[in-house]
N, C-alpha and C positions, 0 to 999 in steps of 0.2 A: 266851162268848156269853151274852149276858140273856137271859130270858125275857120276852116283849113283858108289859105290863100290861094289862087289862081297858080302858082306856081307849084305850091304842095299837091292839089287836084291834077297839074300835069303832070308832078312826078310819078305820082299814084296810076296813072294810065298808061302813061310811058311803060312803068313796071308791069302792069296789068297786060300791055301788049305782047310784051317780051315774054312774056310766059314761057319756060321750058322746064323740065324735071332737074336739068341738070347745070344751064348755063345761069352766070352771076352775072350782073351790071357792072360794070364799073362806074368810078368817079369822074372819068374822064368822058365817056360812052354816054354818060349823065346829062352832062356841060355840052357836049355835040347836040343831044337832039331834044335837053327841053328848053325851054325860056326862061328867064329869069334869074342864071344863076353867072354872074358877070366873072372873066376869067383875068386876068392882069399877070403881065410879066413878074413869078416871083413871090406871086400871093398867093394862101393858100385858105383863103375865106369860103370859099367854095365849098371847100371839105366841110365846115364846120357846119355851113347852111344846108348842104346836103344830108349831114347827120343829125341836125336839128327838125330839120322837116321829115325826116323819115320817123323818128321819138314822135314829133306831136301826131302823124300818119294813124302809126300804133296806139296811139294814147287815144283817137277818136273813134266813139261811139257808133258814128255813123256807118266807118267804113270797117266790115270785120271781118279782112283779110289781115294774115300780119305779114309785116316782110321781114325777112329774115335777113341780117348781117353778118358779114364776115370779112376777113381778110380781101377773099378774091372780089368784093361787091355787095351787090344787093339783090333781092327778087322776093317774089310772093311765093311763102316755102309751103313745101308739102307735108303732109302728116309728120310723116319722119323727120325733116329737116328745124319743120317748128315742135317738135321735141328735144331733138339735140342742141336747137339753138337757145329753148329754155331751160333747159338743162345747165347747160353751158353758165348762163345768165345768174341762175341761181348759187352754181359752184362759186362765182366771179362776188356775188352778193352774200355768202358766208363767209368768202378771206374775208371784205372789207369789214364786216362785221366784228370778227375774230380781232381784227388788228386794231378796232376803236378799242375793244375791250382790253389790248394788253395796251394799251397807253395810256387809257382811264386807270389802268391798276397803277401804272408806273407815275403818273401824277398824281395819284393818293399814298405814293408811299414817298413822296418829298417831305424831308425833315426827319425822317421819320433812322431812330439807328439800327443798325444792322452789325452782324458779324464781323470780322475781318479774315479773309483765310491767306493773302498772299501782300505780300508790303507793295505792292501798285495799287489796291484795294482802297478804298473811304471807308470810316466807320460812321458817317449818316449819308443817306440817298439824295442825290440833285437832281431834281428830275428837269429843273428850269436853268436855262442859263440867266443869271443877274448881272445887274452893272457891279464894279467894285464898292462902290459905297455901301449899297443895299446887303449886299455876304458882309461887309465888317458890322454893321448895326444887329444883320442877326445872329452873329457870334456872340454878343454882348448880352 
C-alpha cells in the first residue's frame, strides 16, 4: 500500500468539504480549488491525474469513504449512489471479461478448419494477421 500524497489528501478533503446528497465535482471545480494539479493550454493530464488519485483514494485502507464517479464528476456517494456506482462497475467488469473470453476462443481456434457456407467464407480460421512469407511457409 502507498501512502496517499499531499495532493491526493487534498482532493479527498476538498471532496469531503463539498459534501451534498446531490451535487457532483467536476474536473475543472477540481483544478480551481485544489493544488497540485498543473493546467496547461491544451493538455489534458489533469484528467488522468485526477482519476488516478481518486483509484489509489478508494484503493486505501485508511480512508473508507468511497467516492463515487460519473460522467457529471465526482463526490463521496451515499448508500444508494455507492450501490449504483458498484453496480454499474461490476456490469462494466463482466463485458470486459466476456470479451477476453471470446478472443481467447477466437485465438485457439487459429489454424484450425472449418465449414464453408458462402464463397467470401475460408475453409481454415485466421485469427492473426501474418507477414506474407510466414502464411506461404505455413501452407507448405
Amino acid at each position: 500500500m502507498k501512502e496517499l500524497t499531499t495532493r491526493q489528501w487534498d482532493l479527498y478533503n476538498f471532496l469531503k468539504s463539498q459534501y451534498d446528497d446531490e451535487t457532483y465535482i467536476s474536473k475543472s471545480m477540481i483544478v480551481e480549488n485544489v493544488s497540485g494539479y498543473e493546467v496547461k493550454e491544451g493538455e489534458t493530464r489533469y484528467c488522468r491525474d485526477i482519476e488516478f488519485d481518486v483509484r489509489l483514494i478508494n484503493d486505501n485502507p485508511v480512508i473508507q469513504k468511497i467516492i463515487v464517479s460519473s460522467s457529471k464528476g465526482y463526490k463521496i456517494g451515499t448508500p444508494q449512489q455507492v450501490h449504483d456506482y458498484l453496480w454499474s462497475r461490476e456490469i462494466e467488469a463482466k463485458r470486459s471479461l466476456v470479451l477476453t473470453y471470446k478472443l481467447r476462443h477466437k485465438a485457439e481456434l487459429n489454424g484450425q478448419y472449418r465449414l464453408k457456407f458462402g464463397k467470401n467464407e475460408r475453409d481454415v480460421i485466421e485469427s492473426y494477421l501474418m507477414k506474407q512469407e510466414e502464411a506461404n511457409s505455413n501452407d507448405n
